[in-house]
mmCIF entry with sequence, helices, sheets and N, C-alpha, C, O atoms, coordinates in Angstrom:
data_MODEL
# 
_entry.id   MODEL 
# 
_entity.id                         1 
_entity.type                       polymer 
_entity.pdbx_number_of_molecules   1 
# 
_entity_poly.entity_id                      1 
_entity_poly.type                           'polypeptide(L)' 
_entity_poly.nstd_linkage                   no 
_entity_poly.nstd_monomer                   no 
_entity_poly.pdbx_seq_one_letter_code       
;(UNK)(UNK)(UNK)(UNK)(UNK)(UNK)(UNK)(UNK)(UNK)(UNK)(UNK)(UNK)(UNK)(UNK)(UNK)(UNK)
(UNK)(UNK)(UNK)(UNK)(UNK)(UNK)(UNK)(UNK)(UNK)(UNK)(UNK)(UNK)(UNK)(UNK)
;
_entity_poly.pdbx_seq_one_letter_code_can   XXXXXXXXXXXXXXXXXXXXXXXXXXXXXX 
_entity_poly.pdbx_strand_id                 A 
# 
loop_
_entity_poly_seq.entity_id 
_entity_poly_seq.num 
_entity_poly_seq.mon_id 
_entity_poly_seq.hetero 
1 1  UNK n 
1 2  UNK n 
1 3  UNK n 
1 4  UNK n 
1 5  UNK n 
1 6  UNK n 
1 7  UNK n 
1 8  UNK n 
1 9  UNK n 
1 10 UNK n 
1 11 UNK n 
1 12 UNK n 
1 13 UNK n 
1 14 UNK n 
1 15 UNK n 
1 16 UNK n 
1 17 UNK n 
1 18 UNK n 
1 19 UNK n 
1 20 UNK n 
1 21 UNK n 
1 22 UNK n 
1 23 UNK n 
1 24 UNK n 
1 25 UNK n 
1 26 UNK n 
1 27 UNK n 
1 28 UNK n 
1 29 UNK n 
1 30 UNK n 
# 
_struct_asym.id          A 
_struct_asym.entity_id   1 
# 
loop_
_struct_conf.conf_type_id 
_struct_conf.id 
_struct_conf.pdbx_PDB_helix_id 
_struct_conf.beg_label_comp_id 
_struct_conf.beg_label_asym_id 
_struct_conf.beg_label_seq_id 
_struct_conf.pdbx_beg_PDB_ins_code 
_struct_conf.end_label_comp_id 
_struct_conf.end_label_asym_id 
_struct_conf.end_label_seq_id 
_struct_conf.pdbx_end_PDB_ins_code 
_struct_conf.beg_auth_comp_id 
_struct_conf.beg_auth_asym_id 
_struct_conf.beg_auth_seq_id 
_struct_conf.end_auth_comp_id 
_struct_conf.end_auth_asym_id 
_struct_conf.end_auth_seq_id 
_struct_conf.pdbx_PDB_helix_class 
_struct_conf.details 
_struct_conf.pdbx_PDB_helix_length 
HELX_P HELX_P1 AA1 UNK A 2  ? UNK A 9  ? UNK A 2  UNK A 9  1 ? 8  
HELX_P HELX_P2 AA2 UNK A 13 ? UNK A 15 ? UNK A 13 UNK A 15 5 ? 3  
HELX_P HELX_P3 AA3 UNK A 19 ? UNK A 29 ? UNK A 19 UNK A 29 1 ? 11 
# 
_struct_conf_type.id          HELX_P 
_struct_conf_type.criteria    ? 
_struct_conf_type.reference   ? 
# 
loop_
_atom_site.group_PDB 
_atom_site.id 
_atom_site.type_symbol 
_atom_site.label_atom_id 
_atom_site.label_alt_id 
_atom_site.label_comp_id 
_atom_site.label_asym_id 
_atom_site.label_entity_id 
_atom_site.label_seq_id 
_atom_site.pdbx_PDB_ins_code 
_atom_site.Cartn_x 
_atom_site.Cartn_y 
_atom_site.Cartn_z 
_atom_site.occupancy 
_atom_site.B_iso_or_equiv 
_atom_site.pdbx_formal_charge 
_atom_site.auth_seq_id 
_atom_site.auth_comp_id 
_atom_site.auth_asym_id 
_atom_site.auth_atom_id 
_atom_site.pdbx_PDB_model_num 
ATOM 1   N N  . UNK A 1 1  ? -13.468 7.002  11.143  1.00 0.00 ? 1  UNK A N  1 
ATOM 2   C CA . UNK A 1 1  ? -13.916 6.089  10.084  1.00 0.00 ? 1  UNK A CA 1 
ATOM 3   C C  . UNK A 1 1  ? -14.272 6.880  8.827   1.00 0.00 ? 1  UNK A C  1 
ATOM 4   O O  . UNK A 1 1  ? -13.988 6.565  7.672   1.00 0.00 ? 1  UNK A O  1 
ATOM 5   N N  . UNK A 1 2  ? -15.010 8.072  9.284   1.00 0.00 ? 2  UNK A N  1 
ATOM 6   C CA . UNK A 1 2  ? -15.096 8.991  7.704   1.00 0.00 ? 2  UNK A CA 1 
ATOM 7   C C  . UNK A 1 2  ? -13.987 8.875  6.871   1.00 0.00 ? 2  UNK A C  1 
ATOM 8   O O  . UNK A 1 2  ? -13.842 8.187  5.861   1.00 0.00 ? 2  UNK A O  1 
ATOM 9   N N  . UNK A 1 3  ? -13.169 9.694  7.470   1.00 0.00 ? 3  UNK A N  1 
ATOM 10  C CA . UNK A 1 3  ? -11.693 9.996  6.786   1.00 0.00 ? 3  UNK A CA 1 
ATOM 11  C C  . UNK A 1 3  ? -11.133 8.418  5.823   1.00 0.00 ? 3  UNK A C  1 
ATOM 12  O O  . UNK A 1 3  ? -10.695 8.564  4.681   1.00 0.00 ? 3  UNK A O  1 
ATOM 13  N N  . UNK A 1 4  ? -11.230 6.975  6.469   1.00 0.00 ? 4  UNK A N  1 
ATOM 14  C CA . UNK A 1 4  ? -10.808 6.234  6.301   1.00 0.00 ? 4  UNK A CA 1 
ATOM 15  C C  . UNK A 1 4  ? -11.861 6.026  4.880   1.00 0.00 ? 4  UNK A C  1 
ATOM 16  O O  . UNK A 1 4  ? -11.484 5.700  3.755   1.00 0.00 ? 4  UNK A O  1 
ATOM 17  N N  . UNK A 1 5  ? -12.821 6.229  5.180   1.00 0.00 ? 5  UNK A N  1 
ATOM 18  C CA . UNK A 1 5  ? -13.621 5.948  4.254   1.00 0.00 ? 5  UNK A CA 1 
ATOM 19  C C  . UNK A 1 5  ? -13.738 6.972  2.637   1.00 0.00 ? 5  UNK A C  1 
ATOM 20  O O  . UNK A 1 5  ? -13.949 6.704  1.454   1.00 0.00 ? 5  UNK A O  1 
ATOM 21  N N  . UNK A 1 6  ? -13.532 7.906  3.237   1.00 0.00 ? 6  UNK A N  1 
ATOM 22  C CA . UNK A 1 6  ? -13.043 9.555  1.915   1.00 0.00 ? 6  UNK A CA 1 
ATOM 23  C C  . UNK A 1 6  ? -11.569 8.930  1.407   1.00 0.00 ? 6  UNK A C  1 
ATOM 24  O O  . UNK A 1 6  ? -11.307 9.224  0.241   1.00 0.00 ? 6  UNK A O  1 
ATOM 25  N N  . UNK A 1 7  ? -10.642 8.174  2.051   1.00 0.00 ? 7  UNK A N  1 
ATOM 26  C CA . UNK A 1 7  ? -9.060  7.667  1.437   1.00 0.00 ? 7  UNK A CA 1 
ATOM 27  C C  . UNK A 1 7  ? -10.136 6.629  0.826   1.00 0.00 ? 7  UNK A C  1 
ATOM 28  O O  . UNK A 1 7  ? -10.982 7.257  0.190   1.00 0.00 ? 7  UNK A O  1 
ATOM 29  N N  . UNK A 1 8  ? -10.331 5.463  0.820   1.00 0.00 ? 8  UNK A N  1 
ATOM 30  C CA . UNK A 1 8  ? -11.092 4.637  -0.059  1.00 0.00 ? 8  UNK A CA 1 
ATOM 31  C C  . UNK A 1 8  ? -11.779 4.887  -0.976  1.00 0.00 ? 8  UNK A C  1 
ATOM 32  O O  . UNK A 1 8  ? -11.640 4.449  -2.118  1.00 0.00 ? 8  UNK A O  1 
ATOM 33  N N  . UNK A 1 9  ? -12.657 5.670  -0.564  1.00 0.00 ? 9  UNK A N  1 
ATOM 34  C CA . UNK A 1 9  ? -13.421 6.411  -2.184  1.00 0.00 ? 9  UNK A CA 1 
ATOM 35  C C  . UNK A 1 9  ? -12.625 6.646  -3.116  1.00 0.00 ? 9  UNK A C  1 
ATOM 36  O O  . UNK A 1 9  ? -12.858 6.004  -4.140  1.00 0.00 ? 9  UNK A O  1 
ATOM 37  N N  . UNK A 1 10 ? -11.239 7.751  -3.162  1.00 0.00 ? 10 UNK A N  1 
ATOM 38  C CA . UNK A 1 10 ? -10.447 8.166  -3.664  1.00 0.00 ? 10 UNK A CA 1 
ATOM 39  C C  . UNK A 1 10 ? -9.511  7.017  -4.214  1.00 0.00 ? 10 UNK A C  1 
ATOM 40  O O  . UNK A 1 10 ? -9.200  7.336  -5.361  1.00 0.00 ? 10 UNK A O  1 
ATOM 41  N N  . UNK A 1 11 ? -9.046  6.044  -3.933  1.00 0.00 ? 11 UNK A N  1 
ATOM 42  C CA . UNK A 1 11 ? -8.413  5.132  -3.985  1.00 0.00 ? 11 UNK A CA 1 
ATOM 43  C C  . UNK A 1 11 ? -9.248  4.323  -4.819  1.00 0.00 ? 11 UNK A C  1 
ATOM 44  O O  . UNK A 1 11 ? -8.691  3.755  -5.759  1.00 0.00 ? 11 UNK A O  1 
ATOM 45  N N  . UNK A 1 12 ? -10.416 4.168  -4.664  1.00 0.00 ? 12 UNK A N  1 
ATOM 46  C CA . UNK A 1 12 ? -11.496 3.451  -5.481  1.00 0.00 ? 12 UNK A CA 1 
ATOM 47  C C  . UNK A 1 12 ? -11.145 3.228  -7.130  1.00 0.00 ? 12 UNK A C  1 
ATOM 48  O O  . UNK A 1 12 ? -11.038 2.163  -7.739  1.00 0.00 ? 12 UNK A O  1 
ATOM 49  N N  . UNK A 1 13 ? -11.010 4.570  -7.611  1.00 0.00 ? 13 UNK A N  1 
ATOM 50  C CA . UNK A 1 13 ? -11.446 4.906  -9.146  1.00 0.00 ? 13 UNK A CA 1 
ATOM 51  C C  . UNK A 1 13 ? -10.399 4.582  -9.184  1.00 0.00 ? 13 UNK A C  1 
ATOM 52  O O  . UNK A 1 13 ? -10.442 3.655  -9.993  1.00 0.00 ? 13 UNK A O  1 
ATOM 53  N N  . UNK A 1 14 ? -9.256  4.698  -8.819  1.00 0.00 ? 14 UNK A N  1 
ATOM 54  C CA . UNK A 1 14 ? -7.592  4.478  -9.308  1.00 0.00 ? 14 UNK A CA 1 
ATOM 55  C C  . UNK A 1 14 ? -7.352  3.675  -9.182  1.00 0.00 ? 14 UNK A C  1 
ATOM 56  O O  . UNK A 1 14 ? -6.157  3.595  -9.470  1.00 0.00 ? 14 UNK A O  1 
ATOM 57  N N  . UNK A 1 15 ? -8.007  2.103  -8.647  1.00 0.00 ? 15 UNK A N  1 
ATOM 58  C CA . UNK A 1 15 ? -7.631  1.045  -8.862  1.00 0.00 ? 15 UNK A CA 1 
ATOM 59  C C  . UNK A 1 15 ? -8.982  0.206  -9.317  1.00 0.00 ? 15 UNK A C  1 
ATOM 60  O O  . UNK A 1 15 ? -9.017  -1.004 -9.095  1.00 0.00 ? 15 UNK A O  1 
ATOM 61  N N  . UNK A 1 16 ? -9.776  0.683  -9.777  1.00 0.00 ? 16 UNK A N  1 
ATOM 62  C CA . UNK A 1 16 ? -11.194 0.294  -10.356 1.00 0.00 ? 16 UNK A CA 1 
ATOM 63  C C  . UNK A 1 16 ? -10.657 -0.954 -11.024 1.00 0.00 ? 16 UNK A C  1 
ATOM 64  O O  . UNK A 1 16 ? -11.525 -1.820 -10.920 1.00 0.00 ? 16 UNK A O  1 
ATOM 65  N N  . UNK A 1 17 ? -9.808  -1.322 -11.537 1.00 0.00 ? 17 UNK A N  1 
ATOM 66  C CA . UNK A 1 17 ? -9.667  -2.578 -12.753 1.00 0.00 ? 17 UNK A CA 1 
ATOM 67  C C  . UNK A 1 17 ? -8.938  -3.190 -12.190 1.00 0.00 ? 17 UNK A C  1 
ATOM 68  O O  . UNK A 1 17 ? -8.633  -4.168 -12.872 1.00 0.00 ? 17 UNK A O  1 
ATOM 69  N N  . UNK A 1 18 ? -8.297  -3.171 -10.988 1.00 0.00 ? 18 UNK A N  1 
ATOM 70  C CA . UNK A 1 18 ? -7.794  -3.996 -9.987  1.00 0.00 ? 18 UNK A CA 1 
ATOM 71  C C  . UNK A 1 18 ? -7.706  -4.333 -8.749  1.00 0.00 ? 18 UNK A C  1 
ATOM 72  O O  . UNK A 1 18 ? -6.881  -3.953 -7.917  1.00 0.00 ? 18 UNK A O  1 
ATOM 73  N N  . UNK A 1 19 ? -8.882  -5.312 -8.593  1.00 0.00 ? 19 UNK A N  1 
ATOM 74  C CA . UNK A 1 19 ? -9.560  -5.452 -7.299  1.00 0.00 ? 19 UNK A CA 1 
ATOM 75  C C  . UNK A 1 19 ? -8.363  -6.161 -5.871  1.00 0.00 ? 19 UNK A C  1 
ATOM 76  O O  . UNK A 1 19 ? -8.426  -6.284 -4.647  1.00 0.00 ? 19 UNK A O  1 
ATOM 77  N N  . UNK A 1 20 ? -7.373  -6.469 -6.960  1.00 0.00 ? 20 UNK A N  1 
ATOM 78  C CA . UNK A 1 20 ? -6.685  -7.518 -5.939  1.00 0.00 ? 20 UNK A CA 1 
ATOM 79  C C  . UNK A 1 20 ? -6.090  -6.059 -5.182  1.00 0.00 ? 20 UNK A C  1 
ATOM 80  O O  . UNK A 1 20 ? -6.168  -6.140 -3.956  1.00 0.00 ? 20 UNK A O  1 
ATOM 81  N N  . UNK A 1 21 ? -5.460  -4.629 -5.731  1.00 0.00 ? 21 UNK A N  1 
ATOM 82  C CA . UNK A 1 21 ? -4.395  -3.769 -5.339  1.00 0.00 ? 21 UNK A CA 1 
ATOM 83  C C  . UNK A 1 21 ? -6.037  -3.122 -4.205  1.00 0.00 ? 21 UNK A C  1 
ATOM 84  O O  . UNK A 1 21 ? -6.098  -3.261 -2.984  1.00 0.00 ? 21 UNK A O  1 
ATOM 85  N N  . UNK A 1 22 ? -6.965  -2.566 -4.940  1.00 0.00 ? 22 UNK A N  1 
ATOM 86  C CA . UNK A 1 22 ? -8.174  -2.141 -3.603  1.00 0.00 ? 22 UNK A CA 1 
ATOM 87  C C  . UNK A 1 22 ? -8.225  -3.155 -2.487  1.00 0.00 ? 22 UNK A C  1 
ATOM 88  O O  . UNK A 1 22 ? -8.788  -2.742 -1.474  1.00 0.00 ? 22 UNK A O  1 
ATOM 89  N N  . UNK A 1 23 ? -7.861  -4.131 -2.453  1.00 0.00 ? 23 UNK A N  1 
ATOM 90  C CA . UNK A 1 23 ? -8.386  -5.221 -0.902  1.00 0.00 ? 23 UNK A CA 1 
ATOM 91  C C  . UNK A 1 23 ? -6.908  -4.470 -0.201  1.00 0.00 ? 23 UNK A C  1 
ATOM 92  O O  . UNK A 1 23 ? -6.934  -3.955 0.917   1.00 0.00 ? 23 UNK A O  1 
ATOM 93  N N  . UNK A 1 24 ? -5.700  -4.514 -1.036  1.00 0.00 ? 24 UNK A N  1 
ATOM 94  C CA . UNK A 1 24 ? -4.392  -4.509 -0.620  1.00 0.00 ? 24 UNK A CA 1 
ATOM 95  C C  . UNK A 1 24 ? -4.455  -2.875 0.308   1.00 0.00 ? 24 UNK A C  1 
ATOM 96  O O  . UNK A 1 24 ? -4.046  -2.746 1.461   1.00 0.00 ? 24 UNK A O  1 
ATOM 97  N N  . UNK A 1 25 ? -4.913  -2.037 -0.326  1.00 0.00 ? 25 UNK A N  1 
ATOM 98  C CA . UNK A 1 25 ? -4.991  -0.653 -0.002  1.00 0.00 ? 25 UNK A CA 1 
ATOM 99  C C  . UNK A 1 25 ? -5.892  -0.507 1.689   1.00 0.00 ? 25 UNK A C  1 
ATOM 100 O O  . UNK A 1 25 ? -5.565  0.154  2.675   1.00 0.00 ? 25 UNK A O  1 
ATOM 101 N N  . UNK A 1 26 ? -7.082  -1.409 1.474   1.00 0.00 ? 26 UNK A N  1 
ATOM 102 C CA . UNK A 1 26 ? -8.327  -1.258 2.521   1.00 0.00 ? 26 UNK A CA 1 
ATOM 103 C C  . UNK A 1 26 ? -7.072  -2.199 3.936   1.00 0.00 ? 26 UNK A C  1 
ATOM 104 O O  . UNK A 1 26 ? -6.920  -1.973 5.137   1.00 0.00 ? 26 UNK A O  1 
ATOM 105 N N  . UNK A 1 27 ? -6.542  -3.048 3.168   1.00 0.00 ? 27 UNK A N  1 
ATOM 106 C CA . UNK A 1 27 ? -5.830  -3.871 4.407   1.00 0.00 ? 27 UNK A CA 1 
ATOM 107 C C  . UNK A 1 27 ? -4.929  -2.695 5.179   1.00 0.00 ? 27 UNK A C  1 
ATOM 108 O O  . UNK A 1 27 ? -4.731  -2.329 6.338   1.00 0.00 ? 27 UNK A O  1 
ATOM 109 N N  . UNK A 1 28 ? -4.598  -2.408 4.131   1.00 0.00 ? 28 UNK A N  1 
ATOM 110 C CA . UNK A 1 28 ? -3.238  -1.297 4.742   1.00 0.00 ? 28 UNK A CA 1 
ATOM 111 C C  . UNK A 1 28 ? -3.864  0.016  5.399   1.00 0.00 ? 28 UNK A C  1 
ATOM 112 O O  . UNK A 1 28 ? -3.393  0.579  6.387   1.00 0.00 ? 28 UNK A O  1 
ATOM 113 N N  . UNK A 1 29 ? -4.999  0.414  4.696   1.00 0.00 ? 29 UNK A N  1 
ATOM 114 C CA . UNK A 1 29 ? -5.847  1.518  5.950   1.00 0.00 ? 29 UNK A CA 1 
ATOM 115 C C  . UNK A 1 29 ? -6.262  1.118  7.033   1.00 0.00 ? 29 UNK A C  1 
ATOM 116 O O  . UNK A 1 29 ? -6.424  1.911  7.960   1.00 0.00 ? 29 UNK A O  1 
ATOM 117 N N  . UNK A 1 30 ? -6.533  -0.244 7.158   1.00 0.00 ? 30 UNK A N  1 
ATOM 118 C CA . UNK A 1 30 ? -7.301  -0.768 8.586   1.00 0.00 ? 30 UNK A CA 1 
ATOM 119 C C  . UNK A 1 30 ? -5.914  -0.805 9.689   1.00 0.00 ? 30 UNK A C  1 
ATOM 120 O O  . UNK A 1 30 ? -6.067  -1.147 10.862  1.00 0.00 ? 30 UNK A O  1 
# 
C-alpha cells in the first residue's frame, strides 16, 4: 500500500487541475 500510495502522491501534482484524470489514475492503481 506504501508504494501505491508514493505512485499517487506523484501523480497528484501532475494532475492537480484535473480531478476527473486523478480518480482515473487511483482506479487503475487499485
Amino acid at each position: 500500500m506504501e508504494l501505491e500510495l508514493g505512485g499517487s502522491a506523484l501523480a497528484v501534482p501532475q494532475v492537480t487541475s484535473t480531478p476527473a484524470k486523478a480518480g482515473a489514475q487511483l482506479e487503475r492503481s487499485q
